[in-house]
C-alpha positions as CSV (number, residue, x, y, z in Angstrom):
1,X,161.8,-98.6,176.6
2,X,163.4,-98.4,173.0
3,X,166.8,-99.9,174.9
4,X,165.0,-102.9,176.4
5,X,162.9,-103.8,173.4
6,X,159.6,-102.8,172.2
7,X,157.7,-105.4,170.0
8,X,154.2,-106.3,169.1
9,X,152.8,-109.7,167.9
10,X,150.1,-108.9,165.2
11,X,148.1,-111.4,163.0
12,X,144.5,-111.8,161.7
13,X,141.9,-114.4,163.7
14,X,142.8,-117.5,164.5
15,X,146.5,-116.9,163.8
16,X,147.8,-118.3,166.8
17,X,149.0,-114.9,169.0
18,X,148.1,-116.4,172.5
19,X,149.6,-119.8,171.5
20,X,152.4,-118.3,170.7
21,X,152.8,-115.3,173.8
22,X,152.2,-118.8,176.1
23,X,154.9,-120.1,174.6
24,X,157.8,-117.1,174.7
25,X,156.0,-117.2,178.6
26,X,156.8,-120.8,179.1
27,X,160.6,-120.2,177.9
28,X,161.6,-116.9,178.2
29,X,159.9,-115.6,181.7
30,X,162.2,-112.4,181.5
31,X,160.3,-110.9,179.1
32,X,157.3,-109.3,179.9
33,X,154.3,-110.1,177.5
34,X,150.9,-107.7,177.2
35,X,147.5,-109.0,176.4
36,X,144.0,-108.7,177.0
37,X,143.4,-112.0,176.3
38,X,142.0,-113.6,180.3
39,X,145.0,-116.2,180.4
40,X,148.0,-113.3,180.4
41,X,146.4,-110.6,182.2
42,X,147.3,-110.3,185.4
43,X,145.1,-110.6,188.4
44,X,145.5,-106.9,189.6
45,X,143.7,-106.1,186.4
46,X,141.0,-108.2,186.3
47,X,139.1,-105.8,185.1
48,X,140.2,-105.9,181.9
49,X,139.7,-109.8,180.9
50,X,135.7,-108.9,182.5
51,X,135.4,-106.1,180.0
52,X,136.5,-107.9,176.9
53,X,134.3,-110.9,178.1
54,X,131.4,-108.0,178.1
55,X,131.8,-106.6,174.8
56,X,131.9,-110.6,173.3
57,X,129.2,-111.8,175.5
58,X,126.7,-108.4,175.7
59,X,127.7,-105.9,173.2
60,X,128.5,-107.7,169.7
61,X,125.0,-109.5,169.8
62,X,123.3,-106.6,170.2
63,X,125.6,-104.2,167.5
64,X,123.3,-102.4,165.4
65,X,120.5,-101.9,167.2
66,X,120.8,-102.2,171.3
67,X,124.1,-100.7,170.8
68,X,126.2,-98.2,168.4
69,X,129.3,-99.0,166.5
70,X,130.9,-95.5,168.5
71,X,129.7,-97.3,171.8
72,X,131.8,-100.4,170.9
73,X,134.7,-98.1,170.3
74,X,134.5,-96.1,173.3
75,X,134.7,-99.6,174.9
76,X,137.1,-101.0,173.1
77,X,139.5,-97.9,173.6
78,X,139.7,-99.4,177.5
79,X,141.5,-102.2,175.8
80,X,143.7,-99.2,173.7
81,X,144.7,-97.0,176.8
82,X,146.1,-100.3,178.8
83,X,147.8,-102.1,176.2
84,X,149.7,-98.5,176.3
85,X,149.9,-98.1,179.8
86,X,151.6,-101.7,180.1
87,X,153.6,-101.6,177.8
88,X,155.4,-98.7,178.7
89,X,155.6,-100.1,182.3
90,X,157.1,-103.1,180.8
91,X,159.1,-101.9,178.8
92,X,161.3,-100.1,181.9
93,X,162.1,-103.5,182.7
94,X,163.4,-105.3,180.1
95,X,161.5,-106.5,176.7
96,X,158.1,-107.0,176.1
97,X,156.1,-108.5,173.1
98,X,152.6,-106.8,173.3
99,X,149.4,-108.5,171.5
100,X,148.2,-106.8,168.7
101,X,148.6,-103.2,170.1
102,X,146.1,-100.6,168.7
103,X,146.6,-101.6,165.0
104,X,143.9,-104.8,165.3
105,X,141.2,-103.0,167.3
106,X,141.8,-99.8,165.1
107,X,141.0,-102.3,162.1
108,X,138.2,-103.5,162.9
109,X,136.5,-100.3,164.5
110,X,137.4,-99.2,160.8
111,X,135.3,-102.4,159.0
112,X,132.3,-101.8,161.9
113,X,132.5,-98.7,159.5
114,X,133.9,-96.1,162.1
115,X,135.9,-93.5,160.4
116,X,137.0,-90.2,160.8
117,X,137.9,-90.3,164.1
118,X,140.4,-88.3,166.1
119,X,139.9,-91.1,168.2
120,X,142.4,-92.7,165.8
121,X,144.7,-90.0,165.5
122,X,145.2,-90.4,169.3
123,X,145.7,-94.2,168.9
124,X,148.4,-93.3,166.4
125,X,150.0,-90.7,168.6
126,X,151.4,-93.7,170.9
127,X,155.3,-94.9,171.1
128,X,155.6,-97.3,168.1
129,X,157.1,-100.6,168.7
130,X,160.8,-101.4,167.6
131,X,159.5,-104.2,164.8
132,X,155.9,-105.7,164.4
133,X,156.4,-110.1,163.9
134,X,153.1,-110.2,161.7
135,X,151.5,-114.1,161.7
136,X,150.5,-114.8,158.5
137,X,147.8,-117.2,158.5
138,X,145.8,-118.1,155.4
139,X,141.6,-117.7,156.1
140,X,141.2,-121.1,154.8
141,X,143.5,-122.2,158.0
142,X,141.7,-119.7,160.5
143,X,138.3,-121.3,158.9
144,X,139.5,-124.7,160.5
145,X,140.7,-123.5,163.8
146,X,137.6,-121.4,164.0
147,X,136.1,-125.2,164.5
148,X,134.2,-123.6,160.9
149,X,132.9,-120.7,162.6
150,X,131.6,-122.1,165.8
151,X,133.7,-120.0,168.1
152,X,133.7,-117.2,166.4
153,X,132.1,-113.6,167.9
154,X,130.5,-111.2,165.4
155,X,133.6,-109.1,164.8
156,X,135.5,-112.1,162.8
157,X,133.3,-112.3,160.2
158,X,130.6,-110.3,157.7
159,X,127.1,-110.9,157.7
160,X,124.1,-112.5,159.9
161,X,125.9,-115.4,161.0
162,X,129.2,-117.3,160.6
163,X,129.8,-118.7,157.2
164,X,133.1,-119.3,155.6
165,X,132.8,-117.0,152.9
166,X,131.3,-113.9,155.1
167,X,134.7,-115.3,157.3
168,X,137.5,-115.1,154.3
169,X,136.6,-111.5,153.1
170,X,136.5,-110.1,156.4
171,X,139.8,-111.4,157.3
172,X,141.6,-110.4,154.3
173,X,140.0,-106.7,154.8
174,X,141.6,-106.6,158.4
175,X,144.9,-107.8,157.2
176,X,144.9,-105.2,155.0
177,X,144.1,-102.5,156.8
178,X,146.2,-104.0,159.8
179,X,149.1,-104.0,157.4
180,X,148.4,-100.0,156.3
181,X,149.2,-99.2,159.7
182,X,152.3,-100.7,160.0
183,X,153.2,-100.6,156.6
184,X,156.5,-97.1,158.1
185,X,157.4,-100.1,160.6
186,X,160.2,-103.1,160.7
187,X,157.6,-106.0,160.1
188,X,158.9,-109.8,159.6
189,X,156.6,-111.7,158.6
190,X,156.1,-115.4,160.1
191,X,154.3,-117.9,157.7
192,X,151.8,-120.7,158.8
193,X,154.2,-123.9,160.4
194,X,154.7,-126.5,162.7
195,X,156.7,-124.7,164.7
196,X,155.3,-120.9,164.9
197,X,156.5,-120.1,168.7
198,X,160.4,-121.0,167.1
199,X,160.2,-118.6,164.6
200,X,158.6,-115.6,166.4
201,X,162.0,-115.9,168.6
202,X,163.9,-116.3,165.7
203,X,162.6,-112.9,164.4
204,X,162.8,-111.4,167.6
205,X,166.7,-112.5,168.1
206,X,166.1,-114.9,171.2
């Protein structure tokens, strides 16, 4: 897959991933793009898209106390195994830009205070992508695109309910510990503009 190109598109909440993988689809439909958001999974896998609508809909309201933290990530490791499985697929084929990878859902299973793991250990066992195009978003920016906090789910911010403050500091923890996984890897970084979709295929030599 290394000879066809292996990347991953990686940024905190509200950065702008799908916009962007809609984009690369709209002008580049040679390369194959990996997601679990609904919108670019594809219909044989339907599956997927029902299970992440699940954990938003059923499972985060209910963290805590109808549900465990290790029960989210047993869930959430569905989402692991076939951004993997695709990926590889894809990758036979010609290049492919995968959404997130493991490094976001690792990152926040770690803030919903899941550690020690060998869960992880498996995560991190998986082929690493050729460079990681990071969308660098300030909180302030994802606080407004968040329509301040109305479309946010429960693991996007800390606290009872969505306030900008509870918002911030969680973001900035998962961009940490998003960046301390990839911190061995190639990793251009992509700063808030106009034109984001431009410079992701700028960075990614297209």
């Amino acid at each position: 897959m290394r000879d066809a190109g292996f990347f991953v598109l990686l940024g905190p909440d509200g950065a702008g991933k799908t916009t962007v993988m809609r984009e690369i689809a709209r002008r580049l439909p040679s390369v194959r793009l990996v997601s679990t958001d609904a919108d670019l999974v594809p219909s044989e896998h339907a599956l997927i898209a029902r299970l992440r609508h699940s954990v938003v809909d059923e499972v985060l309201p209910g963290l805590g106390h109808t549900y465990s933290p290790e029960f989210l990530a047993s869930l959430l490791q569905t989402a692991v195994v076939y951004l993997r499985d695709q990926a590889m697929a894809a990758g036979q084929a010609g290049p492919v830009v995968v959404d997130s990878y493991y490094y976001k859902i690792l990152a926040k299973c770690r803030l919903a205070g899941i550690e020690g793991t060998p869960m992880y250990d498996w995560w991190r066992s998986f082929p690493q992508p050729d460079r990681v195009i990071y969308l660098d978003v300030t909180p302030e920016s994802a606080w407004r695109r968040s329509h301040s906090g109305r479309s946010l789910n429960p693991m996007e911010y800390y606290g009872p309910a969505p306030e900008r403050a509870g918002f911030e500091l969680y973001q900035r923890n998962l961009r940490k510990l998003m960046l301390e996984e990839v911190e061995r890897l190639p990793v251009t970084f992509v700063e808030e503009q106009a034109r984001t979709a431009d410079a992701v295929l700028r960075a990614l030599a297209w």
